[in-house]
C-alpha positions in Angstrom: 0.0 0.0 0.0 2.5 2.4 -0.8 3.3 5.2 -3.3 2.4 3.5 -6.9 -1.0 3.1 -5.8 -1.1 6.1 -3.9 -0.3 7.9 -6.7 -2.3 6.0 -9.2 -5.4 5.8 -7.6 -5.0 10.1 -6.6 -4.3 10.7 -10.2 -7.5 8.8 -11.4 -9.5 10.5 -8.9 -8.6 14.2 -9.8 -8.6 13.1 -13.6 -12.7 11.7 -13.6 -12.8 15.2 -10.7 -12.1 17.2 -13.3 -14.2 15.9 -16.1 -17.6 15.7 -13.9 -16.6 19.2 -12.2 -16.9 20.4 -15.8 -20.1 18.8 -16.3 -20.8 20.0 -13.2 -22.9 17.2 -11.9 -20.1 14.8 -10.4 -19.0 16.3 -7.2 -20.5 17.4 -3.8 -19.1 19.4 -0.6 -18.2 16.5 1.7 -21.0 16.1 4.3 -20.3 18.0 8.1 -23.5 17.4 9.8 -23.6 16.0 13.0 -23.4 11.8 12.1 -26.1 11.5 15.3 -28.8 13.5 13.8 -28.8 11.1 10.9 -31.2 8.1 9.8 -28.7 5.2 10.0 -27.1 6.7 13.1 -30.2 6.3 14.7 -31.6 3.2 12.8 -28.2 1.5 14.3 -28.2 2.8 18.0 -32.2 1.6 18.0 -30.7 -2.0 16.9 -28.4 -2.0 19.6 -30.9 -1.1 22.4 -33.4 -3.5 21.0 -30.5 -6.1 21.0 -29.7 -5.1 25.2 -33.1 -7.3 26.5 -31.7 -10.1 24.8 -27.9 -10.0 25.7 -27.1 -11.7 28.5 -23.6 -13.5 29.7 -23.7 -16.8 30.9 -21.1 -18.2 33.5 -20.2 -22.2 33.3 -17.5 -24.8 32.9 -15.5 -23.9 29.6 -14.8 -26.4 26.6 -12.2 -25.4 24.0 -10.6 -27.0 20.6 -8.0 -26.2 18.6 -8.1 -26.1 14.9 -5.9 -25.5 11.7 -5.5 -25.3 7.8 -2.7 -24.3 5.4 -3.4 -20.9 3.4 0.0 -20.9 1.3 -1.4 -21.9 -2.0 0.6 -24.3 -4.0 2.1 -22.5 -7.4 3.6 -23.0 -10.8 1.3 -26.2 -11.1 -0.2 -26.9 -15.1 -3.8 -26.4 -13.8 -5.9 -24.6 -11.4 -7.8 -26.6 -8.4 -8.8 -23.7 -6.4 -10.1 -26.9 -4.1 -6.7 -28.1 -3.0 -5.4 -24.8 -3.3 -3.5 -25.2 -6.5 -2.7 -22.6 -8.9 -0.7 -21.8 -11.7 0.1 -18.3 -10.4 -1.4 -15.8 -6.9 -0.2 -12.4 -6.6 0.8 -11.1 -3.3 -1.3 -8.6 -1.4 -0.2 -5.9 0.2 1.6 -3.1 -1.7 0.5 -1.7 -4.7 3.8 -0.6 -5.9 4.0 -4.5 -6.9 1.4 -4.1 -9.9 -0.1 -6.9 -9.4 3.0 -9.6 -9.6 2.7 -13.0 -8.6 4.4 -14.6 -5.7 7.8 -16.1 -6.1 7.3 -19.2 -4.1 7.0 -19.1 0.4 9.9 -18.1 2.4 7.4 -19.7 5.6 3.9 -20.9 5.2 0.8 -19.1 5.9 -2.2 -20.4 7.8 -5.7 -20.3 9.0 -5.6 -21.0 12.7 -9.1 -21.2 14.7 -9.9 -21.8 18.7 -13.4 -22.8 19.3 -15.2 -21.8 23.0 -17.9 -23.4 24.5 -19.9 -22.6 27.7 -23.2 -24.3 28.6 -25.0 -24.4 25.1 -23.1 -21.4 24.0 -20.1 -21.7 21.1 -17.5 -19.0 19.7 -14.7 -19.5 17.3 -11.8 -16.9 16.9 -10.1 -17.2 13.3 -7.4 -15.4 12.1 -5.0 -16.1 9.1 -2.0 -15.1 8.2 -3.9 -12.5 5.6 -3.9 -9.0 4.7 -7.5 -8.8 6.1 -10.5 -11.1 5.6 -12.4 -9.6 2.9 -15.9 -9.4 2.8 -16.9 -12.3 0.6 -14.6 -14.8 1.5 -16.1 -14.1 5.2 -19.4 -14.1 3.9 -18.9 -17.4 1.8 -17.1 -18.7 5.0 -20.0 -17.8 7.7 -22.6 -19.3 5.3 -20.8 -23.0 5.5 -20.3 -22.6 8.8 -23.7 -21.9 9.4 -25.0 -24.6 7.5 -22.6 -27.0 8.6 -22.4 -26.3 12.4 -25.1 -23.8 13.3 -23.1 -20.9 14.1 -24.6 -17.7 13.8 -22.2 -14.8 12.6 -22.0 -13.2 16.1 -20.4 -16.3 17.1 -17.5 -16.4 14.4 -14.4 -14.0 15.7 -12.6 -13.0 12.3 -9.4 -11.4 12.2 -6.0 -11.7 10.0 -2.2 -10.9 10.9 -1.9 -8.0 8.2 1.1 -9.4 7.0 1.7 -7.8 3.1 3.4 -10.7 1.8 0.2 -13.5 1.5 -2.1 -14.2 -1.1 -4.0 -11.8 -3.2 -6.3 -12.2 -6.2 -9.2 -12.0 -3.9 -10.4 -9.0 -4.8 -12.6 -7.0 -7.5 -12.3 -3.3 -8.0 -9.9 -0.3 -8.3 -9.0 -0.7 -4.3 -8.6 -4.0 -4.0 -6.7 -5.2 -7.3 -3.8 -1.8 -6.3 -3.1 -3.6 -3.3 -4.3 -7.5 -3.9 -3.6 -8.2 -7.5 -5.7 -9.2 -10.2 -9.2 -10.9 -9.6 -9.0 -14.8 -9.6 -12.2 -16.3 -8.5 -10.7 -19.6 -6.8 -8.8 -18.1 -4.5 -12.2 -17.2 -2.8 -12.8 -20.5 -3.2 -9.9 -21.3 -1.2 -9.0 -18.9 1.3 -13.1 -19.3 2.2 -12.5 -22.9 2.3 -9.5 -23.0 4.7 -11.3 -20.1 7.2 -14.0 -23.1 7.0 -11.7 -26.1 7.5 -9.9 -24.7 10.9 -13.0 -23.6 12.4 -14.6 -26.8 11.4 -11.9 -29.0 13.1 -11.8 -26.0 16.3 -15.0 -27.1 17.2 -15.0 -30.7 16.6 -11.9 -30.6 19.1 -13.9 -29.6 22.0 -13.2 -31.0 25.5 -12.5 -28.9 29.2 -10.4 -26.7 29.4 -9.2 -23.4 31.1 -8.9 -20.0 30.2 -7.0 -17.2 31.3 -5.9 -13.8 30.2 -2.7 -11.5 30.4 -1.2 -8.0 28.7 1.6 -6.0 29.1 3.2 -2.6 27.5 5.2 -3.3 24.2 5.3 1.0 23.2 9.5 0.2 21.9 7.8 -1.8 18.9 5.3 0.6 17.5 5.7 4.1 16.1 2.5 6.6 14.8 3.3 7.0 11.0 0.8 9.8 10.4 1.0 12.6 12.9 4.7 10.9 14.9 5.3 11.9 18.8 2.5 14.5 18.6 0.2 11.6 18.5 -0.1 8.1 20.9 0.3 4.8 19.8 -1.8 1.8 21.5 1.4 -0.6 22.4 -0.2 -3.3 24.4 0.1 -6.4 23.6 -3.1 -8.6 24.9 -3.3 -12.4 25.5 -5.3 -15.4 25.9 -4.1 -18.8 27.1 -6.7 -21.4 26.6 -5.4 -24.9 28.1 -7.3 -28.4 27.5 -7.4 -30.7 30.9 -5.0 -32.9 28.9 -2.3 -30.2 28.7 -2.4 -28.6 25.4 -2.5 -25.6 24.6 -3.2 -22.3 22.5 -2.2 -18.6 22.8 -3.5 -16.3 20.7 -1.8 -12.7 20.6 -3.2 -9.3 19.8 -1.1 -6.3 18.8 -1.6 -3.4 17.2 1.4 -3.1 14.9 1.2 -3.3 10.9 3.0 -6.3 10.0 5.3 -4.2 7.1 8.2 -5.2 8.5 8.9 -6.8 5.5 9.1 -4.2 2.4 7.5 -4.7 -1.0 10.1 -6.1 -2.9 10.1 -9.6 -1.0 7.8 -11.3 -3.8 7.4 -14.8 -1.2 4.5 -15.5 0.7 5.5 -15.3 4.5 3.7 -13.9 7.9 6.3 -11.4 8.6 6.5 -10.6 12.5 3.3 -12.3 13.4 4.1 -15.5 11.4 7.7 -15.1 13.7 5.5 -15.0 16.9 3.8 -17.9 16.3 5.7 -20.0 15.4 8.6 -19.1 18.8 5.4 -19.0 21.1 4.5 -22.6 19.1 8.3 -24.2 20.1 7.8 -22.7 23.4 4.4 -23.9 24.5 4.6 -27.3 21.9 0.6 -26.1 21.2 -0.7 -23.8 19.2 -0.3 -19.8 18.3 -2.5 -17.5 16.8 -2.1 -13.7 15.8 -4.5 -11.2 15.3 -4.0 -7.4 14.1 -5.1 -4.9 16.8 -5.7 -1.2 15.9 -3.4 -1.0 13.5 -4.2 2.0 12.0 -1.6 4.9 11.8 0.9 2.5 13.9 3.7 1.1 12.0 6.3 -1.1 13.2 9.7 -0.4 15.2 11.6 -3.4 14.5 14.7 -2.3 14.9 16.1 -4.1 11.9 15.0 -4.0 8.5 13.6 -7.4 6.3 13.4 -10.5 7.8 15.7 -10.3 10.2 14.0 -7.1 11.5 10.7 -9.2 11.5 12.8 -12.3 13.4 13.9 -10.0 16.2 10.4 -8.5 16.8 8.5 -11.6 16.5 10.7 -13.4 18.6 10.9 -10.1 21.1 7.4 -10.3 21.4 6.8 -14.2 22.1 9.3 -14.5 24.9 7.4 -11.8 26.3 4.2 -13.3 26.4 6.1 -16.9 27.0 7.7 -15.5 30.4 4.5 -14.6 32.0 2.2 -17.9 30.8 3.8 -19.6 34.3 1.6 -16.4 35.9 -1.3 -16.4 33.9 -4.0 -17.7 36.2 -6.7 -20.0 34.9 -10.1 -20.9 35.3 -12.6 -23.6 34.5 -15.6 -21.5 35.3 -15.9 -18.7 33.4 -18.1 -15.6 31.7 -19.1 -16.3 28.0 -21.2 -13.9 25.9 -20.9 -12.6 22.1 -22.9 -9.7 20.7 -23.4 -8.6 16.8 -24.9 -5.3 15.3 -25.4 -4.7 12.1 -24.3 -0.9 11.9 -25.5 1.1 9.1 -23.1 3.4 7.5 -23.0 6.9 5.9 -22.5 7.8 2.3 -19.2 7.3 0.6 -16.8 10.3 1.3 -14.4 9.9 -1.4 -12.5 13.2 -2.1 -10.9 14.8 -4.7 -9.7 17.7 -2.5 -10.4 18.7 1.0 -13.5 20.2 0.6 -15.0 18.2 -2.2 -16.4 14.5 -2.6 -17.7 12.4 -5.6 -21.1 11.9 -5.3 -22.2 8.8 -4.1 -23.3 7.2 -6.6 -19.7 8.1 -8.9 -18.1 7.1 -6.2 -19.7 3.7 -5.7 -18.0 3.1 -9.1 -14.8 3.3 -8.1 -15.2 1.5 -4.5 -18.2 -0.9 -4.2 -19.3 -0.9 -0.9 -22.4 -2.1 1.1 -24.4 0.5 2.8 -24.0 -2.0 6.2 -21.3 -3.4 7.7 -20.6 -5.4 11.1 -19.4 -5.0 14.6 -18.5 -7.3 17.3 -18.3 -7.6 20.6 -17.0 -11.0 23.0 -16.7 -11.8 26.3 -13.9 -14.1 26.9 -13.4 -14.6 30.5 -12.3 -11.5 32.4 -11.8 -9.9 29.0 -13.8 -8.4 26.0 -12.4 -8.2 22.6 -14.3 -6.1 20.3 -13.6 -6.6 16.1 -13.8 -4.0 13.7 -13.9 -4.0 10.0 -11.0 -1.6 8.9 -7.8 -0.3 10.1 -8.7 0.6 13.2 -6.8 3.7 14.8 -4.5 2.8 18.1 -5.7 6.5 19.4 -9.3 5.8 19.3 -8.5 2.5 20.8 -6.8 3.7 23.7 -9.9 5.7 24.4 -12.2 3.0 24.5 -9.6 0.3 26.4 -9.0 3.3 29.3 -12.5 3.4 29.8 -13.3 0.0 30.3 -10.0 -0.4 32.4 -11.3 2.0 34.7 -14.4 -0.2 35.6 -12.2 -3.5 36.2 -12.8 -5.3 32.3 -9.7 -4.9 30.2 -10.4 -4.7 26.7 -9.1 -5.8 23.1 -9.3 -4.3 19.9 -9.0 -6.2 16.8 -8.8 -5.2 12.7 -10.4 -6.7 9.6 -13.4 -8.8 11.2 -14.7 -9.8 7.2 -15.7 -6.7 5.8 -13.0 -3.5 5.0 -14.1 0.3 5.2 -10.6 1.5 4.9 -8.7 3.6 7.8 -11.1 4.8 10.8 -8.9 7.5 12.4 -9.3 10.3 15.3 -11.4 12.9 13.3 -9.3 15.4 13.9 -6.8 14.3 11.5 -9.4 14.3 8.7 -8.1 17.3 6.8 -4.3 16.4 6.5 -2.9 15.7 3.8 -2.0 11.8 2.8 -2.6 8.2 2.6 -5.0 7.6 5.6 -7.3 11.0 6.1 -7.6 11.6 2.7 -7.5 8.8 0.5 -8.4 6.1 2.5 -10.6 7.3 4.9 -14.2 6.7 2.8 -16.7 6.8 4.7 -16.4 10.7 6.1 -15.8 12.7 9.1 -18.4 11.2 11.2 -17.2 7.8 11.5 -14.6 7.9 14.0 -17.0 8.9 16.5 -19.8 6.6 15.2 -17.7 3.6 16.0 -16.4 4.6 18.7 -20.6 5.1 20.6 -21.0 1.8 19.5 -18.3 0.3 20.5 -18.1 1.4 24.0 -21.7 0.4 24.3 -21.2 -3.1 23.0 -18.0 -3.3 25.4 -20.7 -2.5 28.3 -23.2 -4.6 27.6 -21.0 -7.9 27.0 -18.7 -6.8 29.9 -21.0 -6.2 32.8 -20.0 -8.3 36.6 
């Protein structure tokens, strides 16, 4: 996601500006007014209350499985069987100064990893892969069989990826998502859909007792704010569950809030960059299972203190031993608190500018980036802990907001990225009018967001976190 498609997708957007400002039909101020006094702002909040009768956290003796599924396709083969994950080519996703090349091969393999939780009658899975993000019809493809197949409702599937920039692309249609994900190829749908299916699948058909127990500390020496530097804040704590079967094994799963670009755009192999390091050195550590999922990640690059792999290596690894240190005081529980929320959040009209002051109208814009008028948030409580997922790159500084004031009431929280749907960067609205990347070109949705999201989401954190 750097400057070739920065540049490329700016250019286009001034060049179809300037035609329809001449027709003078093609462009609108962008919208101000108050996001609260509109129809889906209050169409959503009204979901949410209507949704508060109904929510309620149960407390019981906890079952948990394990599952997982190789992502890294298989390449250079003489056919296609999206099936078995065969292709003759995949491009990577990530930057969009790669134009779309294929992958070289895999320096380390990708996967989808899943932990499935069940109290009383009550079942969540968490997957993550070692993805970019989990766009919005793979997850919709995925949550269908998983529905069908095992009765889960949406609320109860946990999506998130690693963000790593060096794993499969293709999966995308569109101006956006072909800049940074390579050229459409239906059967990797097929496949990364099928593998989100296969470890959640096998996650839940694992299920026996087990215990659960959460931990966090500061990581701040590993994370830097790319957009605004030291006159902004970065979210650098690392959060962690340790879910442990009677019979001894066990997973981790990791949340930090990082971009995995450790690794620049001219490695062309598929690899998991610092996450995929994390796993796999919390993996030798533990002899169970790791899983990685992107926190807020927007505006907060990485400080690995090393460039390329080696850079990614020592972070990774930095980062495991510090969660592997304090498993021995990570206290665990059979009986614990179990709830999971969905809402169904309507969303403003596109914003997307051509200069400060001045959007495409919506329907020009559509054209350019397809997008629903709806997306998803979610909200889990896992033990002590709630972990909320969000469908963008969510900012660290907003985060902090919302994790201080749960903190404050006893209930730490988590924030994770890219939950199955993608709305671009949700920042601090304050930053709106700078110049670059995030506030202006990839922030779609408007002004109002920010603060949308963040009502919600400190309501959702409530109502799944109360005693």
């Amino acid at each position: 996601m750097k400057k070739h498609a920065r540049n490329a997708f700016r250019s286009l957007l001034v060049l179809v500006a300037l035609i329809l400002a001449c027709l003078g039909v093609g462009v609108v101020e962008v919208d101000h007014r108050p996001g609260f006094t509109q129809p889906y702002y209050e169409a959503t909040v009204a979901r949410l209350h209507a949704q508060a009768t109904n929510q309620s956290v149960i407390r019981g003796t906890l079952a948990a499985g394990f599952g997982k599924a190789r992502l890294t396709p298989t390449l250079n083969g003489p056919g296609s069987d999206p099936v078995k994950g065969e292709f003759k080519s995949v491009p990577l996703a990530g930057y969009g100064n790669r134009r779309g090349r294929p992958a070289t091969g895999a320096h380390d393999d990708l996967f989808v990893k899943a932990v499935a939780l069940r109290v009383a009658d009550r079942v969540g899975v968490i997957v993550s892969a070692d993805a970019l993000i989990i766009p919005g019809e793979v997850a919709e493809e995925a949550a269908t069989r998983l529905r069908q197949e095992l009765s889960l409702k949406r609320e109860q599937i946990y999506f998130s990826a690693t963000h790593t920039h060096c794993s499969l692309g293709g999966w995308g249609e569109g101006l956006v998502a072909e800049s940074f994900a390579g050229g459409y190829q239906p059967g990797v749908r097929t496949w990364f859909a099928g593998q989100l299916v296969a470890a959640g699948r096998a996650a839940v058909a694992d299920l026996t007792p087990a215990s659960l127990g959460y931990g966090e500390f500061a990581a701040p020496e590993f994370v830097r704010n790319r957009l605004v530097g030291k006159r902004g804040k970065v979210d650098g704590g690392f959060s962690f569950l340790v879910v442990k079967k009677e019979h001894g094994e066990v997973a981790v799963v990791g949340r930090y809030g990082a971009h995995a670009t450790v690794l620049p755009s001219s490695v062309m192999e598929f690899s998991g960059d610092y996450p995929g390091y994390w796993q796999r050195s919390v993996e030798r550590a533990t002899g169970g299972m790791a899983m990685f999922l992107a926190g807020p990640v927007g505006s907060q690059s990485p400080s690995p203190g090393a460039g390329g792999f080696a850079g990614a290596q020592r972070m990774g690894e930095a980062l495991a031993h510090a969660v592997v240190e304090r498993l021995p005081e990570t206290r665990l529980t059979h009986e614990v608190a179990f709830g999971a929320l969905g809402l169904e959040v309507g969303l403003p009209d596109l914003q997307v500018r051509v200069t400060d002051g001045w959007r495409l109208r919506p329907f020009l814009a559509k054209r350019l980036l397809p997008a629903s008028s709806r997306t998803f948030l979610q909200a889990m409580r896992l033990g002590d802990s709630v972990w909320i997922s969000t469908p963008c790159d969510f900012s660290g500084e907003l985060a902090l907001g919302i994790e201080d004031s749960l903190r404050v009431r006893g209930r730490p929280v988590a924030i994770t990225s890219f939950n199955g749907d993608y709305l671009g960067y949700v920042i601090p609205a304050r930053y709106y009018h700078l110049p670059g990347y995030e506030p202006r070109l990839m922030s779609f949705y408007g002004p109002n967001l920010p603060d949308y999201f963040d009502v919600l989401m400190r309501e959702m954190a409530l109502m799944v976190g109360q005693p």
